[in-house]
C-alpha positions in Angstrom: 169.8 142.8 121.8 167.9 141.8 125.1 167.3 144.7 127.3 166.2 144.3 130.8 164.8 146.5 133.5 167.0 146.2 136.4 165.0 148.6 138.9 162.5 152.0 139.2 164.8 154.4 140.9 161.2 156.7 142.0 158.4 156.1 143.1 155.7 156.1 140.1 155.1 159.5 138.5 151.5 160.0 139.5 150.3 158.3 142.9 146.4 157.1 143.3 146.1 159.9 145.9 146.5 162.4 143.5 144.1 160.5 141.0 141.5 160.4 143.6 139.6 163.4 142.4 140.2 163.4 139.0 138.2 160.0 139.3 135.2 161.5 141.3 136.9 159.4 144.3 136.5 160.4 148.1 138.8 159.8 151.2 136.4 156.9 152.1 137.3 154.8 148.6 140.8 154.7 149.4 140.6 150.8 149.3 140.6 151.3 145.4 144.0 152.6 145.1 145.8 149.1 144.8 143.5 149.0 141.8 143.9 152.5 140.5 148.2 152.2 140.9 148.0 149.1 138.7 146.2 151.7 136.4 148.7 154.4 136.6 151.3 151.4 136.2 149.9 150.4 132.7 149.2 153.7 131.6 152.5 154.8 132.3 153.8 152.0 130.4 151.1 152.4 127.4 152.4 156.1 127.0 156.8 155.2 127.3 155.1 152.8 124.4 153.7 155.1 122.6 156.5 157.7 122.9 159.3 155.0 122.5 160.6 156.6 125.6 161.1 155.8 129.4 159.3 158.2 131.5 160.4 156.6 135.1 163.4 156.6 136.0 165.0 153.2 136.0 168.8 151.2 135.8 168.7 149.2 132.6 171.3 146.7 131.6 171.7 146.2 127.5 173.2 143.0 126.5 175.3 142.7 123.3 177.4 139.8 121.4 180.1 142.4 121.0 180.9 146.1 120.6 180.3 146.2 117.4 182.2 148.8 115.7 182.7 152.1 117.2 179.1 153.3 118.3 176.9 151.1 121.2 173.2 152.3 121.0 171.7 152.9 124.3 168.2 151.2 123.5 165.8 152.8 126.2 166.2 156.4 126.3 166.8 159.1 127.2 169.7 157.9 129.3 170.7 160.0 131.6 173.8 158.4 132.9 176.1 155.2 132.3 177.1 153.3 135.7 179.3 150.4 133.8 180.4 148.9 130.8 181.2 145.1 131.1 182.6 142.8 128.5 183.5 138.6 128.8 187.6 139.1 127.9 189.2 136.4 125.6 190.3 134.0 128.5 186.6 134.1 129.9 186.1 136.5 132.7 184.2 139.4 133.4 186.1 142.9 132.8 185.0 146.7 133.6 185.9 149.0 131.2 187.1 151.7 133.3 185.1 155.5 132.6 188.2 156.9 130.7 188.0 154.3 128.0 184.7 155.6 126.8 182.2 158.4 125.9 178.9 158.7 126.5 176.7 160.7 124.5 173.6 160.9 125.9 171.8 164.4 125.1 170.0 163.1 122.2 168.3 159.5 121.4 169.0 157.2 121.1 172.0 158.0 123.1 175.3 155.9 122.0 178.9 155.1 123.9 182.1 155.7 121.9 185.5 154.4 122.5 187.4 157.4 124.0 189.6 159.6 121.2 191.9 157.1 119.4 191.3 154.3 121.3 188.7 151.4 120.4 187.2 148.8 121.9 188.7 145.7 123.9 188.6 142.4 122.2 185.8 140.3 123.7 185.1 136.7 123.6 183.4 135.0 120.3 180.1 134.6 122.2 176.7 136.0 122.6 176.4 138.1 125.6 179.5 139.0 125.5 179.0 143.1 126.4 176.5 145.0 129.0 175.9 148.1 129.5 174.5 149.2 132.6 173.0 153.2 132.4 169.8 155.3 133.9 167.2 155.9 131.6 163.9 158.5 132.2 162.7 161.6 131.1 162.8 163.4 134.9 163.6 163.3 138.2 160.2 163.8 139.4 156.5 164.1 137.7 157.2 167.8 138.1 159.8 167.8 135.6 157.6 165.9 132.7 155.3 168.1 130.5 151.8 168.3 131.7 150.1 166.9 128.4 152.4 163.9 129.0 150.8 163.8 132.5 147.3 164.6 131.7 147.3 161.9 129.2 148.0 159.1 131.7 145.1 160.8 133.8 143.2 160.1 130.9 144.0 156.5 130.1 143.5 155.4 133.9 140.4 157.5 134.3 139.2 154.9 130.9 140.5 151.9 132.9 138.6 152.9 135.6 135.5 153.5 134.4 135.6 150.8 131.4 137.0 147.8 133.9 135.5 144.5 132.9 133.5 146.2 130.1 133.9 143.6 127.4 132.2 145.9 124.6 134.8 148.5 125.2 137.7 146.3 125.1 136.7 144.8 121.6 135.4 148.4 120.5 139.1 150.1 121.3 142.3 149.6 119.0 144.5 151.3 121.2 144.9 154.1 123.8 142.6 156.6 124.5 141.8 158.9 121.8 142.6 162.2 123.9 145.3 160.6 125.3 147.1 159.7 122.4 146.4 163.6 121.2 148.1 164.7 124.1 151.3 162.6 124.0 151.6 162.6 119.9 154.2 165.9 119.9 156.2 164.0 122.4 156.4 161.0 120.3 160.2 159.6 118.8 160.0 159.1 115.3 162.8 157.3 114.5 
């Protein structure tokens, strides 16, 4: 099932300001935070890779080729809240399944939608494509809210793409993330 990021709903959960010092920066290098929030960009994504979680909060839209049974799986988690469910009718046209219709179980992950208590399911069209799911997905609000090993990892990882840019030797030398980073974020990781 294609899954697509429709848009970050925060900013990003560490800013180059606050990575200044951890990198040995001073107030007089701030022309290198374009470079360092690309970092924190990649990091951030390494570790939701790692995890097999979304850290930032962002609206994601899962595309099905039909309901499929009673039980949708919300693929990027944890999801935090379900804004629509959309489905191409019989006769072709675009249909909101209105809020009572469903459930939405979301406080574990991968969090799923059911068809509300005795009901099920409209019919859909026999094509592909033919549900979406729009929902929120992210671990927290705000950086605040997200353990600090999680955190300090992705200090780690851009602190090693900092130092290690353009460094050939390193980037043959290195399967993976980096070693104290992966330490860090390894009891957060989904297993399933």
């Amino acid at each position: 099932m294609p899954v697509q990021h429709l848009a970050f709903l925060e900013d990003e959960i560490l800013s180059a300001a606050e990575l200044r010092s951890h990198l040995g920066l001073g107030p007089d290098e701030a022309d290198l935070d374009s470079l360092v929030d690309g970092y924190i960009a990649a990091a951030r994504a390494q570790a939701e890779n790692y995890l097999r979680k979304v850290l930032r909060r962002q609206r994601v839209l899962a595309i099905y080729d039909c309901f499929g049974g009673s039980r949708i799986e919300l693929p990027k988690g944890p999801a935090s809240s379900v804004e629509k469910v959309e489905y191409l009718s019989p006769v072709g046209n675009w249909v909101e399944v209105p809020e009572a219709d469903f459930q939405a179980f979301l406080a574990i992950s991968p969090g799923y939608l059911r068809p509300a208590f005795g009901g099920s399911w409209p019919a859909t069209i026999q094509a592909p494509e033919s549900v979406k799911v729009t929902y929120v997905a992210g671990c927290a609000d705000e950086a605040a809210e997200l353990p600090p090993d999680i955190l300090q990892a992705i200090r780690l990882m851009v602190a090693d793409m900092f130092i290690n840019r353009g460094d050939e030797a390193h980037k043959q030398k290195q399967k993976g993330m980096h070693p104290g980073a992966e330490a860090l974020l390894s009891p957060y990781r989904e297993w399933f």
